[in-house]
C-alpha positions, 0 to 999 in steps of 0.5 A, spaced: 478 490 493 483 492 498 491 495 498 493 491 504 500 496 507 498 503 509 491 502 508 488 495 513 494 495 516 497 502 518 504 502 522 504 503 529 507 509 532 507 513 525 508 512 518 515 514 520 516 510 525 521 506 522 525 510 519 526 514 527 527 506 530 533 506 525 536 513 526 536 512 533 540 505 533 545 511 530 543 516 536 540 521 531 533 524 533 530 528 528 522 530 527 516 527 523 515 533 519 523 533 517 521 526 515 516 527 513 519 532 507 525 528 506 520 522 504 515 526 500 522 528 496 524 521 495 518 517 494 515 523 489 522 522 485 524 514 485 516 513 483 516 518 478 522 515 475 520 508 476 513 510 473 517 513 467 520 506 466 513 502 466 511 506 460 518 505 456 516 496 457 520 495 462 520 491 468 520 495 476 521 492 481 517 495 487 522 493 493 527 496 488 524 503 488 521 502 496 530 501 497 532 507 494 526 511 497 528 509 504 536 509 502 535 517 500 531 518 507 536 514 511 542 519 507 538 525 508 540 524 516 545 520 516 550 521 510 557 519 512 555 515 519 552 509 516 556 502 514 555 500 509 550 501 503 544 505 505 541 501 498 542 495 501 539 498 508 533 501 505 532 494 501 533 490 509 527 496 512 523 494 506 524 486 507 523 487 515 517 492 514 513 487 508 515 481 514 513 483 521 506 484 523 508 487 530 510 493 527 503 494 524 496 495 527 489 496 524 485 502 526 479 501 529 475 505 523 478 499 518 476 494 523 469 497 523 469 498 515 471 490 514 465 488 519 459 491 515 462 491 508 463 484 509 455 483 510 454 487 504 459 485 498 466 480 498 472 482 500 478 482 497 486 484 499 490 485 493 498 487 494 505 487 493 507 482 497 510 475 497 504 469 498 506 466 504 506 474 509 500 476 507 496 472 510 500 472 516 499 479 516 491 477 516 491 471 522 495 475 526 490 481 526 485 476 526 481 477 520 480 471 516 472 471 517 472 478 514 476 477 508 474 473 502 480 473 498 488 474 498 491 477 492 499 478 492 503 480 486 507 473 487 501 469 486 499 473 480 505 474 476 505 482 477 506 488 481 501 494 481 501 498 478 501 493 472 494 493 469 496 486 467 495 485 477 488 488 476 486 484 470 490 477 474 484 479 480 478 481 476 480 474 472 479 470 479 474 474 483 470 473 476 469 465 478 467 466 484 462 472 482 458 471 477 458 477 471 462 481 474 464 487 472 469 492 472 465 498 473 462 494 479 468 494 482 471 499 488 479 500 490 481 502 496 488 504 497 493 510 500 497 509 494 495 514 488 500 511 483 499 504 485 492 503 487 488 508 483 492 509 478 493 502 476 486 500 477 482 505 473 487 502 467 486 496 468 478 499 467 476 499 474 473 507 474 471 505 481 479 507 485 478 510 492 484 514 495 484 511 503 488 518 506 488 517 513 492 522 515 490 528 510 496 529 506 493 528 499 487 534 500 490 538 494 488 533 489 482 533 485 484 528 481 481 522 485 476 521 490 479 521 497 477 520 504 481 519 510 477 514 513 474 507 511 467 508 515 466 514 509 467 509 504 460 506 506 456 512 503 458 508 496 454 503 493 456 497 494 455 491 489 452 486 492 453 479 495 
């Protein structure tokens, strides 16, 4: 099973792209590292603070926390020369970014992956996302022969890192796969909090942190790998 947004498909010219194409709309040109450590910042306080929520019982919207986190890292370049709600902004770039293949691509390495994976085990896609834009996203890059089944959090009612999304999608795959169990299950994803954390949760121990650029080496707490080709040294449930 796996995250579909920074893990199958990975932003073209960068993960900050977005971020540079909306600053420049403003004639401000900053660094990727300077980005870079002003996203770090944002993301590591509104994922904490939404974390902190989820373990009270209450409800958080992923596009909501994915709003303020690009609102703190437009404010960080551009307080004071923006019209408008930087929120509001941030909630738009998340809105166009979940909505428009054509800013993504799909690295040669995960291609790889999906095409030998797929001879081996079922693939699934599971993420945060409206029913009818993922498969889009799939179509467009031309792999429905390589991915067997679609999971999104609109469909199933939750967005990771619920438990209650991964119990959604073992109660699906276990339809089609028979005596499917947890243990026997790999997720794959670029989002510690989200995807390994959410999965080990819902029981699946199996939880793989796709790390293309390298940025989690410190942590010992997960099993990285920084290319989807190193996933096929693990052993696979089969077909």
């Amino acid at each position: 099973m796996l995250d579909a947004m920074n893990t199958i498909f990975i932003a073209k010219g960068g993960k900050y792209h977005m971020y540079h194409e909306f600053l420049r709309t403003l004639d401000i040109e900053t660094s990727d590292a300077s980005l870079a450590r002003a996203f770090t910042r944002e993301r590591t306080h509104f994922e904490s603070l939404a974390e902190t929520e989820r373990r009270k019982g209450h409800k958080v919207e992923v596009a909501e926390v994915w709003a303020r986190i690009n609102a703190g890292v437009i404010l960080e370049f551009a307080k004071g020369k923006i019209n408008g709600s930087a929120e509001e902004i941030g909630r738009q770039m998340h809105h166009d970014y979940l909505r428009s293949p054509s800013w993504f691509e799909v690295h040669k390495d995960m291609r790889q992956f999906l095409e030998i994976a797929h001879g081996r085990t079922l693939i699934a896609v599971a993420s945060n996302h409206q029913k009818g834009s993922l498969p889009r996203f799939i179509s467009y890059f031309k792999l429905r022969e390589l991915v067997d089944m679609v999971f999104t959090s609109e469909k199933l009612g939750f967005e990771k890192p619920d438990p209650r999304f991964f119990n959604g999608v073992t109660r699906e795959l276990s339809a089609v796969v028979p005596n499917l169990e947890t243990r026997r299950m790999l997720m794959v994803g670029n989002n510690i909090i989200n995807d390994v954390s959410g999965a080990r949760q819902a029981g699946i121990t199996h939880a793989v942190l796709l790390d293309w650029n390298n940025e989690f080496r410190g942590e010992k707490e997960v099993q990285r790998v920084s290319s989807p080709l190193e996933l096929l040294r693990l052993e696979f449930p089969s077909r």
